[in-house]
Structures are given as structure tokens and as C-alpha cells.
MOPAC internal coordinates of N, CA, C and O (Angstrom, degrees):
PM7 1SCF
backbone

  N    0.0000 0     0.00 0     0.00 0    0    0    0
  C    1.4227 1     0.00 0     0.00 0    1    0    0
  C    1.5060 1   112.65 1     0.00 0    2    1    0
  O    1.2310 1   125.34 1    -7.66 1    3    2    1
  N    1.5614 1   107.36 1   172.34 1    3    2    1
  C    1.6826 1   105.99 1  -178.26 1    5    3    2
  C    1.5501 1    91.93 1   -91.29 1    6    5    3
  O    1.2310 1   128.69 1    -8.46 1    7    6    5
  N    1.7344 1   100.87 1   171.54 1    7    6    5
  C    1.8375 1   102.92 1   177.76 1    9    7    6
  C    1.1571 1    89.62 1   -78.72 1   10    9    7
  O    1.2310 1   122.51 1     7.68 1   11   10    9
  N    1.5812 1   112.80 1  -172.32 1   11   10    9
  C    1.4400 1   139.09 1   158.01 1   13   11   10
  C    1.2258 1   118.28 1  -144.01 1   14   13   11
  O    1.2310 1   121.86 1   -21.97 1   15   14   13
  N    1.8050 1   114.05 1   158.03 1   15   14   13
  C    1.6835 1   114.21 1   169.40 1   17   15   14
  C    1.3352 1   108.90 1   -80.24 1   18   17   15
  O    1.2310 1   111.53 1   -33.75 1   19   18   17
  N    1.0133 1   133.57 1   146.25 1   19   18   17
  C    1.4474 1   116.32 1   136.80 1   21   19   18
  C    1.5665 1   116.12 1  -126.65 1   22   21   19
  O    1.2310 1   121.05 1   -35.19 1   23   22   21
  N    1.3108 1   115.59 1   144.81 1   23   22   21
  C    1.3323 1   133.47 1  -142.41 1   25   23   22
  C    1.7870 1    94.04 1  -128.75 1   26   25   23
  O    1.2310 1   126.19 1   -33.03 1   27   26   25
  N    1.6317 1   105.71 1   146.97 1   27   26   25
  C    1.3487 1    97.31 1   170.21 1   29   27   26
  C    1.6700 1   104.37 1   168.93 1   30   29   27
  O    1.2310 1   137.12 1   -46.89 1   31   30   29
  N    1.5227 1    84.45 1   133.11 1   31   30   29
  C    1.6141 1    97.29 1  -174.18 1   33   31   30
  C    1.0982 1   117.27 1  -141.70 1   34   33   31
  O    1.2310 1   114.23 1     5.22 1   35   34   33
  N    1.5509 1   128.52 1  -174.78 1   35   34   33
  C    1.6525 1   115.00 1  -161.84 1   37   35   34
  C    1.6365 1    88.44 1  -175.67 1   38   37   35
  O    1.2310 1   132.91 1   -38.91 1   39   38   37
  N    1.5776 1    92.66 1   141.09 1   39   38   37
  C    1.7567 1    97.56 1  -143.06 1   41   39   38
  C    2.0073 1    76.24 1  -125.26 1   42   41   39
  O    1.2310 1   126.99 1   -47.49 1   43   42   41
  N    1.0841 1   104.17 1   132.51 1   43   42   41
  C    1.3611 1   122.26 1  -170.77 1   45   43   42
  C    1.8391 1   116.09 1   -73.58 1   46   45   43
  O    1.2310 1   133.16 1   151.18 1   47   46   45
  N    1.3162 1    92.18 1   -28.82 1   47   46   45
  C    1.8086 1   113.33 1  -173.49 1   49   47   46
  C    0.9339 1   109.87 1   -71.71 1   50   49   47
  O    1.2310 1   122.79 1   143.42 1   51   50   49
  N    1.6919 1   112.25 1   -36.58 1   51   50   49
  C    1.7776 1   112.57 1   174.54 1   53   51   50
  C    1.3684 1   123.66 1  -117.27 1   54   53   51
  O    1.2310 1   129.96 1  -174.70 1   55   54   53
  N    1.7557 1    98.40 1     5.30 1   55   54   53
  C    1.2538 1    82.10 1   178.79 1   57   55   54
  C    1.4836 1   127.65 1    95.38 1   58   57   55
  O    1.2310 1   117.92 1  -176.36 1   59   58   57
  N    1.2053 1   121.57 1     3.64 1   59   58   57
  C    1.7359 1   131.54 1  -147.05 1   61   59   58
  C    1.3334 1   102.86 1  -144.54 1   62   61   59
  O    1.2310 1   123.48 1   -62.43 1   63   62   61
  N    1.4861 1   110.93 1   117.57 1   63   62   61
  C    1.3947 1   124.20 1   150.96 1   65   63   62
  C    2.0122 1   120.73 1   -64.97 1   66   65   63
  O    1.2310 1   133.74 1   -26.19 1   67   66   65
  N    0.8438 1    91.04 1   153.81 1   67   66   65
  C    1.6746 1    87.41 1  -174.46 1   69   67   66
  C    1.9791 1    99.12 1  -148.70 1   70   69   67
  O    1.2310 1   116.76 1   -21.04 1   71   70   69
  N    1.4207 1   123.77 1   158.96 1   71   70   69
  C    1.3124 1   128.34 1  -149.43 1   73   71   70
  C    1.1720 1    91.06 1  -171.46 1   74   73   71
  O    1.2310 1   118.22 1   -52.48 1   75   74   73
  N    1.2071 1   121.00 1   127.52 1   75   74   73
  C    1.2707 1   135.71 1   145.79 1   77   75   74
  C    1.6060 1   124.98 1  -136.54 1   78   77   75
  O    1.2310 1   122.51 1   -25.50 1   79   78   77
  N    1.1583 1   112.80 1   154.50 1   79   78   77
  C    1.9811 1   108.22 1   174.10 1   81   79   78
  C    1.5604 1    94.39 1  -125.56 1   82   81   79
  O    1.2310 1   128.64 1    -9.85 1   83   82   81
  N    1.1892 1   100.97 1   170.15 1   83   82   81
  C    1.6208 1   139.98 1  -175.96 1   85   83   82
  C    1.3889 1   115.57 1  -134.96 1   86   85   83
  O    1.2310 1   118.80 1   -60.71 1   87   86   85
  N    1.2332 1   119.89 1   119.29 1   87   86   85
  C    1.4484 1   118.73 1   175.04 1   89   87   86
  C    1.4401 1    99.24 1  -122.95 1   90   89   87
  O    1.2310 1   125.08 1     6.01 1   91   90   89
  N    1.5521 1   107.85 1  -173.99 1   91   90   89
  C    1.5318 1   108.32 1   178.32 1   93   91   90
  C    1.3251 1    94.52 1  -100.55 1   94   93   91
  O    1.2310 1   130.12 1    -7.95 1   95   94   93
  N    1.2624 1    98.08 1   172.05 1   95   94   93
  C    1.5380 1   129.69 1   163.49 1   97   95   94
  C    1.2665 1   132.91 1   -34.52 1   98   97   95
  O    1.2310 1   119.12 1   -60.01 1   99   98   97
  N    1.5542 1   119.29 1   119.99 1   99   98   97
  C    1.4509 1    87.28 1  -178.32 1  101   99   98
  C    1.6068 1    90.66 1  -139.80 1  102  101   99
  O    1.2310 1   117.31 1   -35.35 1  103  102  101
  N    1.5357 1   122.72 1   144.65 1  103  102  101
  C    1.7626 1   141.78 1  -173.61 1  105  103  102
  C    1.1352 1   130.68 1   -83.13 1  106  105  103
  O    1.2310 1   122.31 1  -130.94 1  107  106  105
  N    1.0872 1   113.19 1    49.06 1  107  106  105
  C    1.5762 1   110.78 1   178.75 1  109  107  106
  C    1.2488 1   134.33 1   -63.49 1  110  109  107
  O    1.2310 1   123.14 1   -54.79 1  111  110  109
  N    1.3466 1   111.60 1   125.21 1  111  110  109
  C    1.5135 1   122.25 1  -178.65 1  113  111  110
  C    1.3271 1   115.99 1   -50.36 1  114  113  111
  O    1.2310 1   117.98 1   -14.19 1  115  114  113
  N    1.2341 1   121.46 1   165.81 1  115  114  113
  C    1.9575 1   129.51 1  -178.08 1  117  115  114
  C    1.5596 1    87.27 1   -81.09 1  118  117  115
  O    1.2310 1   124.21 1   -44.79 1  119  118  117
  N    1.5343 1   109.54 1   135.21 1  119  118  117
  C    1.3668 1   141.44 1   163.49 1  121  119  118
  C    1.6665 1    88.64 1    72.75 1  122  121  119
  O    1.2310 1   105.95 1   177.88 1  123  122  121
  N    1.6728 1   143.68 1    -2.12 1  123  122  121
  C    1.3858 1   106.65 1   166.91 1  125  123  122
  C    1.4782 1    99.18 1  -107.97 1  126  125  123
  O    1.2310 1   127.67 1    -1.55 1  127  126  125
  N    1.6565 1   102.83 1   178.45 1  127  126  125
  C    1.6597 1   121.84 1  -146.54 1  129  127  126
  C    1.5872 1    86.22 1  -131.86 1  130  129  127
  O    1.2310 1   129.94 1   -42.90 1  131  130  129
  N    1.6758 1    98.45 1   137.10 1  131  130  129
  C    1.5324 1   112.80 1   174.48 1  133  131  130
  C    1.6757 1   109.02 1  -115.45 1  134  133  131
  O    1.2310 1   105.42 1   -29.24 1  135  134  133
  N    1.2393 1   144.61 1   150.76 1  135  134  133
  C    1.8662 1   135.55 1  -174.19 1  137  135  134
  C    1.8365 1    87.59 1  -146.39 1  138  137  135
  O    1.2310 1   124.08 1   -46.39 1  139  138  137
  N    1.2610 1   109.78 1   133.61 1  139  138  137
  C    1.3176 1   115.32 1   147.67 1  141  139  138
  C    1.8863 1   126.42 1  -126.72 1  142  141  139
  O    1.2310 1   127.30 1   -22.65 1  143  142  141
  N    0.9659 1   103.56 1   157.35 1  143  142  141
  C    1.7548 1   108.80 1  -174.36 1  145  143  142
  C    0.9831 1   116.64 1  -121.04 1  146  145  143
  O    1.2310 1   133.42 1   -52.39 1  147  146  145
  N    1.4906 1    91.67 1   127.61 1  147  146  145
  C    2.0456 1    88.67 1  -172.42 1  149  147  146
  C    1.6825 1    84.24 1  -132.80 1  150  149  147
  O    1.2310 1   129.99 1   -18.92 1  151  150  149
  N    1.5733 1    98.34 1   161.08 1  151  150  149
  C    1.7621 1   108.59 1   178.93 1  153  151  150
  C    1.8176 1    87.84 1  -118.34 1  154  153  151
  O    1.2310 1   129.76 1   -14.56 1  155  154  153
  N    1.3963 1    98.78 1   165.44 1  155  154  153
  C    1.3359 1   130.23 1  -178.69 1  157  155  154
  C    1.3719 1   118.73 1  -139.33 1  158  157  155
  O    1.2310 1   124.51 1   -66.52 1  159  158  157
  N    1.5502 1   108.95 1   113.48 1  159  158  157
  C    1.4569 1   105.04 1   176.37 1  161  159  158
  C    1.8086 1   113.89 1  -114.72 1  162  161  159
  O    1.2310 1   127.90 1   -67.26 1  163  162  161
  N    1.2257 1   102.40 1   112.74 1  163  162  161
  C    1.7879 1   110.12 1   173.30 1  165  163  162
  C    1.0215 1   106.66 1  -122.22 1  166  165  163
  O    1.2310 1   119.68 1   -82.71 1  167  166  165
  N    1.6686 1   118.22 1    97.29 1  167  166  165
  C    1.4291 1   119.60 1   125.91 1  169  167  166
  C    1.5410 1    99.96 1  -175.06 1  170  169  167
  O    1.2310 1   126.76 1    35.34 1  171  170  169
  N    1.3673 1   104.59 1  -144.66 1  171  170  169
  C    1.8431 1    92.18 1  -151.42 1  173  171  170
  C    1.6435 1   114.96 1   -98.07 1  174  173  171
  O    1.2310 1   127.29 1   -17.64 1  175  174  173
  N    1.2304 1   103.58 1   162.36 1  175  174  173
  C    1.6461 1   114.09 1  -143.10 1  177  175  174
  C    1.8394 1    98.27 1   -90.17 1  178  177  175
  O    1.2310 1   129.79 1   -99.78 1  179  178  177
  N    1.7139 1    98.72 1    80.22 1  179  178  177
  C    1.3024 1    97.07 1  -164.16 1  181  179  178
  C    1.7515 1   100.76 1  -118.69 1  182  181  179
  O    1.2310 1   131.09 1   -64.34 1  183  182  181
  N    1.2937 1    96.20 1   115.66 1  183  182  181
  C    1.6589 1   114.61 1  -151.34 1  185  183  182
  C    1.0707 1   117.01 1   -22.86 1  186  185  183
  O    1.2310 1   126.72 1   117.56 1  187  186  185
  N    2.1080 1   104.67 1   -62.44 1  187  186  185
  C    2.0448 1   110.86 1  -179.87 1  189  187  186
  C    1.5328 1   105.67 1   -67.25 1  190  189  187
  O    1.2310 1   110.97 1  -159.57 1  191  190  189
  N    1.4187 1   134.59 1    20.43 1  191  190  189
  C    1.6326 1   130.42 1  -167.68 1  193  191  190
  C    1.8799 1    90.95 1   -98.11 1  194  193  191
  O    1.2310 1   138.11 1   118.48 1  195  194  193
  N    1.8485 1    82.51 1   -61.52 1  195  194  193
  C    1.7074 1    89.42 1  -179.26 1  197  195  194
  C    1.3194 1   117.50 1   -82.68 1  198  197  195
  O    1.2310 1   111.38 1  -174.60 1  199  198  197
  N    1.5056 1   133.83 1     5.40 1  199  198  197
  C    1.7354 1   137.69 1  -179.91 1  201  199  198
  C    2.2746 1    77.59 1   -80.31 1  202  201  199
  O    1.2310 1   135.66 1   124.19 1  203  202  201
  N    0.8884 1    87.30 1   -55.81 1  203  202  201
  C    1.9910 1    82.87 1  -158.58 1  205  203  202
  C    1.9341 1    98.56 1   -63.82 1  206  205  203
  O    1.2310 1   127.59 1   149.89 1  207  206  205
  N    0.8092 1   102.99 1   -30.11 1  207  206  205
  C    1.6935 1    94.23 1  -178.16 1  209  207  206
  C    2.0071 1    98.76 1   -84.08 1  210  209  207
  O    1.2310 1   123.05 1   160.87 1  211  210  209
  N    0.6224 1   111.76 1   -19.13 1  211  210  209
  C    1.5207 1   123.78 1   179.44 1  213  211  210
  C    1.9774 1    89.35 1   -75.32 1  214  213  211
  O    1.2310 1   120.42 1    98.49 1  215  214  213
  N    1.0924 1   116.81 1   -81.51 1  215  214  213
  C    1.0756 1   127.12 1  -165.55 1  217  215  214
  C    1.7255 1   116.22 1   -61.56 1  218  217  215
  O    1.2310 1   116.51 1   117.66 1  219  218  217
  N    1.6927 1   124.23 1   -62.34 1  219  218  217
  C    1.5769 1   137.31 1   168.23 1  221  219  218
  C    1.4161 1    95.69 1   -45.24 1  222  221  219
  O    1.2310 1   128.18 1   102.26 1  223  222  221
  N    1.4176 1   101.85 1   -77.74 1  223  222  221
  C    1.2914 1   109.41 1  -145.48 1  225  223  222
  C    2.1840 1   109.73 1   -79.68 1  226  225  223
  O    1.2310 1   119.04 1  -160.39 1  227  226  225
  N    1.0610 1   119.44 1    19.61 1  227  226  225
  C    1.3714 1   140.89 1   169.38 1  229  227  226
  C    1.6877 1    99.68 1    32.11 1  230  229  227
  O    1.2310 1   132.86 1  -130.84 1  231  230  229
  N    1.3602 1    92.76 1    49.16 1  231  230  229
  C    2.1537 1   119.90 1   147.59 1  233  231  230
  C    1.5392 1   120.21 1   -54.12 1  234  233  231
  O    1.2310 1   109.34 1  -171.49 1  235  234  233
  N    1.2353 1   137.58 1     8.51 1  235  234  233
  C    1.4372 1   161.71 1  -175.35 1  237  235  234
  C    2.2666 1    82.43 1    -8.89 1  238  237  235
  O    1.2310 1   145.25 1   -65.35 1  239  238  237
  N    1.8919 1    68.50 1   114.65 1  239  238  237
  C    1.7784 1    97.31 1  -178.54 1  241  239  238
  C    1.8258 1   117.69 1    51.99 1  242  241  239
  O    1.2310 1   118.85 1  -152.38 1  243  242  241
  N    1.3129 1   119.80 1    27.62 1  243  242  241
  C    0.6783 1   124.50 1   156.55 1  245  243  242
  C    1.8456 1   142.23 1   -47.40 1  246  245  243
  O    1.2310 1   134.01 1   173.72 1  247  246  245
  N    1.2729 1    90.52 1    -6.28 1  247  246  245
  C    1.6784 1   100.56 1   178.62 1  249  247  246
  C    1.6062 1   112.54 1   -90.23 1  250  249  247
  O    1.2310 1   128.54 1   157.81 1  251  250  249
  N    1.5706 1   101.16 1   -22.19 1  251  250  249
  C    1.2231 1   102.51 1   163.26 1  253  251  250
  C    1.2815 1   131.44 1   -73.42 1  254  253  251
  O    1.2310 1   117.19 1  -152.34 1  255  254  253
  N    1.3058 1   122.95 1    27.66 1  255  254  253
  C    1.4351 1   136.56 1   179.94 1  257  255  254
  C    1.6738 1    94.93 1   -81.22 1  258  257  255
  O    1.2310 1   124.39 1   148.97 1  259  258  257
  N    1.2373 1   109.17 1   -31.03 1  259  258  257
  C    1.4717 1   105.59 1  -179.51 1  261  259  258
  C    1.2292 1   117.40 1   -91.05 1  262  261  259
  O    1.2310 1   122.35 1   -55.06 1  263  262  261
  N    1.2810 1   113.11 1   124.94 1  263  262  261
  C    1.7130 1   123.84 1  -171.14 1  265  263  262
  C    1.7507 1   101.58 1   -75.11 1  266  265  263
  O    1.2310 1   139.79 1   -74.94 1  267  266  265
  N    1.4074 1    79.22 1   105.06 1  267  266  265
  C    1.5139 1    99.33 1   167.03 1  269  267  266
  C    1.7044 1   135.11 1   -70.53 1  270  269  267
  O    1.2310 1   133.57 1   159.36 1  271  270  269
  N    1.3919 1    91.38 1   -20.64 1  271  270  269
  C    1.5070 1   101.17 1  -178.02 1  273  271  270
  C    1.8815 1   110.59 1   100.36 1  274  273  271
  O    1.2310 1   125.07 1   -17.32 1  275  274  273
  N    1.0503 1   107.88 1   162.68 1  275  274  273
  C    1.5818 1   106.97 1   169.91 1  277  275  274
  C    1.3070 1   106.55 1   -72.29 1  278  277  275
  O    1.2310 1    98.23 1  -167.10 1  279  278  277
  N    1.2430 1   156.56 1    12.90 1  279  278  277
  C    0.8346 1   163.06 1  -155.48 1  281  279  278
  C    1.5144 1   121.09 1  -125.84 1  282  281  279
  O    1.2310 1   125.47 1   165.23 1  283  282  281
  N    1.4319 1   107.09 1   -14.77 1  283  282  281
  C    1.7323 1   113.74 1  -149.08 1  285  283  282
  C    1.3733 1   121.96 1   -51.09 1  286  285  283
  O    1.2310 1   122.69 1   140.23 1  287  286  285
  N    1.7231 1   112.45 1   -39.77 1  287  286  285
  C    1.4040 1   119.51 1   148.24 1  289  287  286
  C    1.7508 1   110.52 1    -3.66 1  290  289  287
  O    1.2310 1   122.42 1   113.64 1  291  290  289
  N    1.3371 1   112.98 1   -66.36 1  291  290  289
  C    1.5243 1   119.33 1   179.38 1  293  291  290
  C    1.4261 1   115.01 1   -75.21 1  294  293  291
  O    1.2310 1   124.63 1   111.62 1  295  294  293
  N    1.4728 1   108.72 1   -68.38 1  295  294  293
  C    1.4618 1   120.81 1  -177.96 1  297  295  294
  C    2.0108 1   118.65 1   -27.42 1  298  297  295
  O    1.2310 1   133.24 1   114.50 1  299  298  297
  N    1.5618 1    92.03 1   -65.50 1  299  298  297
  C    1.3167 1   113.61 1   160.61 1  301  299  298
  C    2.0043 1   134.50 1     0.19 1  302  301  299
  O    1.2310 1   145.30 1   102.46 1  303  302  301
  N    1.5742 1    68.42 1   -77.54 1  303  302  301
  C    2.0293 1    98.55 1   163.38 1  305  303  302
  C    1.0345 1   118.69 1   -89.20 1  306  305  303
  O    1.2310 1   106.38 1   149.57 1  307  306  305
  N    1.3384 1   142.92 1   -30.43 1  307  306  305
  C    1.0028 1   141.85 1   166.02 1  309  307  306
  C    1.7608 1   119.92 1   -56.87 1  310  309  307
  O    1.2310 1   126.70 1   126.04 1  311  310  309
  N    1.8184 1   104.72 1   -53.96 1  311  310  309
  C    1.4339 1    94.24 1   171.32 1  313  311  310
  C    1.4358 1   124.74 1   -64.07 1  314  313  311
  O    1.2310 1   120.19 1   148.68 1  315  314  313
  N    1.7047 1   117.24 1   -31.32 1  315  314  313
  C    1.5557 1   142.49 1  -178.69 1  317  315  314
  C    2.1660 1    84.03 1   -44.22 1  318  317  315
  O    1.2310 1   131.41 1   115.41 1  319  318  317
  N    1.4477 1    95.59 1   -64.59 1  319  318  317
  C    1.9338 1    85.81 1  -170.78 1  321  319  318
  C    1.5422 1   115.71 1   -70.07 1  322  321  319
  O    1.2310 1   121.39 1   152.86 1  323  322  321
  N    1.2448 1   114.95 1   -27.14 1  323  322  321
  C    1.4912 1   110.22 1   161.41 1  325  323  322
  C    1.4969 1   110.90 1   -50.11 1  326  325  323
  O    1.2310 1   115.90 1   113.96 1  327  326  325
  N    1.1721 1   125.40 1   -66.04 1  327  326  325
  C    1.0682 1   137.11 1  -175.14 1  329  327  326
  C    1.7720 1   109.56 1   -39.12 1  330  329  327
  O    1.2310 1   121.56 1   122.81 1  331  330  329
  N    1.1652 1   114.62 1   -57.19 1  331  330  329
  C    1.8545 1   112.63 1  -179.33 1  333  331  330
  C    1.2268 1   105.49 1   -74.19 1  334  333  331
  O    1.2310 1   116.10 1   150.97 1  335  334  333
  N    1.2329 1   125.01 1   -29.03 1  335  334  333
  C    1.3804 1   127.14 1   178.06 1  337  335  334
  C    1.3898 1   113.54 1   -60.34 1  338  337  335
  O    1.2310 1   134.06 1   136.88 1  339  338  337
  N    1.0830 1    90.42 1   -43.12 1  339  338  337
  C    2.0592 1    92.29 1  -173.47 1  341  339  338
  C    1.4913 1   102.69 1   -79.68 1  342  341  339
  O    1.2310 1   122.51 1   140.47 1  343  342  341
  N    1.4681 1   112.80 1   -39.53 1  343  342  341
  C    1.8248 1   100.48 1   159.52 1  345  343  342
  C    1.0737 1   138.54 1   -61.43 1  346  345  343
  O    1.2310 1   115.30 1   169.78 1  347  346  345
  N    1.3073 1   126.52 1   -10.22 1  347  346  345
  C    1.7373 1   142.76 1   177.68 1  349  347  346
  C    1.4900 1    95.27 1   -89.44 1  350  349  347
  O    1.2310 1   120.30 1   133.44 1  351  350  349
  N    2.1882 1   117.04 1   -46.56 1  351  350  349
  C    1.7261 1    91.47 1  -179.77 1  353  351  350
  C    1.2099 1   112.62 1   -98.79 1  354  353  351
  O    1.2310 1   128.65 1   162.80 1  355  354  353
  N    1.4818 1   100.94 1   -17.20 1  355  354  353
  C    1.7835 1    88.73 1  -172.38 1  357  355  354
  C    1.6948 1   119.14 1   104.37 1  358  357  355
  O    1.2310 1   123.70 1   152.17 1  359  358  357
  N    1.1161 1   110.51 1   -27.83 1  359  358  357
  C    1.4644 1   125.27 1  -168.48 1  361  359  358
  C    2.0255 1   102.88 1  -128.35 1  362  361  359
  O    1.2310 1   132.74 1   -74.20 1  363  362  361
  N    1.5933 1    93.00 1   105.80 1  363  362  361
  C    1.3699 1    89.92 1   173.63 1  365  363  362
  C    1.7703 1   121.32 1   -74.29 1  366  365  363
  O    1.2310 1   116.93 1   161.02 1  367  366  365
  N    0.8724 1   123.44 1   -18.98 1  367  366  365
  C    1.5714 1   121.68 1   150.31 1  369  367  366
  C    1.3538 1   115.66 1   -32.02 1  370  369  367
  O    1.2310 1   122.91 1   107.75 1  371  370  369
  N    1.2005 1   112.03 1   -72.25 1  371  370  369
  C    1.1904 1   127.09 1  -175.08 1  373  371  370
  C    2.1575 1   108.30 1   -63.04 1  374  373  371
  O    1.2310 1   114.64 1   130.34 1  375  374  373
  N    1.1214 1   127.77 1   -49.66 1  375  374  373
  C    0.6992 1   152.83 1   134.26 1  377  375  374
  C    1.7235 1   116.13 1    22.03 1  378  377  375
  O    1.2310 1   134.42 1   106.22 1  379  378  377
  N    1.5083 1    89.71 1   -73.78 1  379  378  377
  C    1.5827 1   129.68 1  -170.31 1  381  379  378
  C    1.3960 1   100.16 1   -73.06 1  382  381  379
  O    1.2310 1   123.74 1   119.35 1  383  382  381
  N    1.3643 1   110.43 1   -60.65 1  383  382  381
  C    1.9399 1   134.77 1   167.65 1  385  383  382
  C    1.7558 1    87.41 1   -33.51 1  386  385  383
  O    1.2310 1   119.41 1   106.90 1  387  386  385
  N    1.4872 1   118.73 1   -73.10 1  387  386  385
  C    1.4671 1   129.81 1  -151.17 1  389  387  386
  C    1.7520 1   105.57 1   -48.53 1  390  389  387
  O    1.2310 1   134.03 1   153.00 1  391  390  389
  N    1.3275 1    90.49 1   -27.00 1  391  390  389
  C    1.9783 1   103.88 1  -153.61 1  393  391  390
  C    1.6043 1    77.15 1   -91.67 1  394  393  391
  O    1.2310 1   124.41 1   134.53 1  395  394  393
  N    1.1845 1   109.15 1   -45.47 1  395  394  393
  C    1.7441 1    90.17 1  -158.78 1  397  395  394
  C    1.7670 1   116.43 1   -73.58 1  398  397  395
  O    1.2310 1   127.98 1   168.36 1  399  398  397
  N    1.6160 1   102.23 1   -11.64 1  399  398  397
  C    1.6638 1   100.90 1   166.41 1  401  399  398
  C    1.6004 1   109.78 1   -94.17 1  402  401  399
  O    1.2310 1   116.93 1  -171.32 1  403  402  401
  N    1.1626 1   123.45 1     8.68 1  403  402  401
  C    1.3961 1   114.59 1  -176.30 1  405  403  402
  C    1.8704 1    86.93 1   -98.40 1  406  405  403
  O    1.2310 1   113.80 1   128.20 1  407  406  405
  N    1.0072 1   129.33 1   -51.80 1  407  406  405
  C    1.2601 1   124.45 1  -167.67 1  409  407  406
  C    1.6432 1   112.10 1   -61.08 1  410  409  407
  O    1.2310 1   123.68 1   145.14 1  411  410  409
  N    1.6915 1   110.55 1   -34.86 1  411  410  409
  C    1.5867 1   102.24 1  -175.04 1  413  411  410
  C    1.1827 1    99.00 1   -83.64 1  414  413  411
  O    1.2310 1   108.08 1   168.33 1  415  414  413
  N    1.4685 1   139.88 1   -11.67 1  415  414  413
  C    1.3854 1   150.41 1   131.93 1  417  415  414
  C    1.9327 1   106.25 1    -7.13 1  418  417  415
  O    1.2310 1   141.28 1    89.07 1  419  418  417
  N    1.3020 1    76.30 1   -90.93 1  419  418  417
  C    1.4534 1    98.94 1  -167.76 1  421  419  418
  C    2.1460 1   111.95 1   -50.98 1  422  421  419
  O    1.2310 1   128.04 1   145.24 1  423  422  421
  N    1.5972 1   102.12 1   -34.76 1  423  422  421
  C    1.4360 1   105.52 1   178.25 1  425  423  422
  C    1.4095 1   111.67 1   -82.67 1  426  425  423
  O    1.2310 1   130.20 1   179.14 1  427  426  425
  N    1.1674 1    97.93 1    -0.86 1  427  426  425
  C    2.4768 1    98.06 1  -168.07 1  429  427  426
  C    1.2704 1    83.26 1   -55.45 1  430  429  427
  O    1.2310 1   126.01 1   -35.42 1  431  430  429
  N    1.2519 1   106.05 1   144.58 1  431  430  429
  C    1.3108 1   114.28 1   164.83 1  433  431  430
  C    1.8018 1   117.43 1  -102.62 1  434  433  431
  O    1.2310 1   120.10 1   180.00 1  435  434  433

């Protein structure tokens, strides 16, 4: 495929996100027809929402929509075990507690 821009800002006075993309150019001959497809994702960056559109819908690295930080190397795995953890208790409080004894776990020296 060709790249694209995508552009996007959000104006405080009204309240309103706004989005646009830019692609290049494309030449179509007299009497032939050109179509391109683009997907759009709006709403919130909730991990198993974008793991299945990443995965079904073949979004290639799509999980990286979520800003991981310079760090992500860490971040990454760390949320991945938050994440089962809080599905095994159920309670992200607890959760957070779970992650934070597995890690002084893992650092005891």
C-alpha cells in the first residue's frame, strides 16, 4: 500500500476532536475507476478491544496504538502480567498488590 498522514486535533472551545488523513495522489485514466480502504478506530484504548482487532481484523502492530512509554521493553510485560493477574482475581487493586509482590519476588536478591 501507499503511506498516509493522519492529522488530528481537538479544539477546547467546542469541545471537538477533528481527524483528517492525506494520502498521495493517485491518476486515473478517462472511463477507468480507482477505490481505496481505510479502517477507523474511535474509542478507548482498552487492551483485549485492540489485542482482537490487532489479531481478527489483521491491524499489523496495532497494540502499539497505546503509548507505551520509552520504556515499553518493560511497560509491555509488565501490563501483559497485570493484565492475567487481574483476570485470575478480578479486582485491580488487588491486582496491582499481586504485580507488586511478583516483582520484589523476582528482584530478592
Amino acid at each position: 500500500g501507499t503511506s498516509a498522514e493522519a492529522v488530528h486535533t481537538y479544539d477546547e472551545a467546542s469541545d471537538r476532536y477533528s481527524a483528517w488523513m492525506k494520502q498521495a495522489t493517485v491518476e486515473v485514466a478517462p472511463g477507468a475507476s480507482a477505490s481505496t480502504t481505510t479502517r477507523l478506530f474511535a474509542g478507548a484504548k482498552e487492551w483485549e478491544t485492540i489485542r482482537a482487532y490487532e489479531r481478527d481484523g489483521g491491524v499489523y502492530k496495532f497494540i502499539d496504538s497505546i503509548d507505551w512509554g520509552m520504556f515499553f521493553f518493560i511497560t509491555k510485560p509488565m501490563f501483559w502480567l497485570l493484565h492475567h493477574i487481574h483476570a485470575l482475581i478480578g479486582n485491580m487493586g488487588w491486582a496491582i498488590i499481586g504485580l507488586t509482590v511478583v516483582i520484589k519476588f523476582i528482584l530478592f536478591p
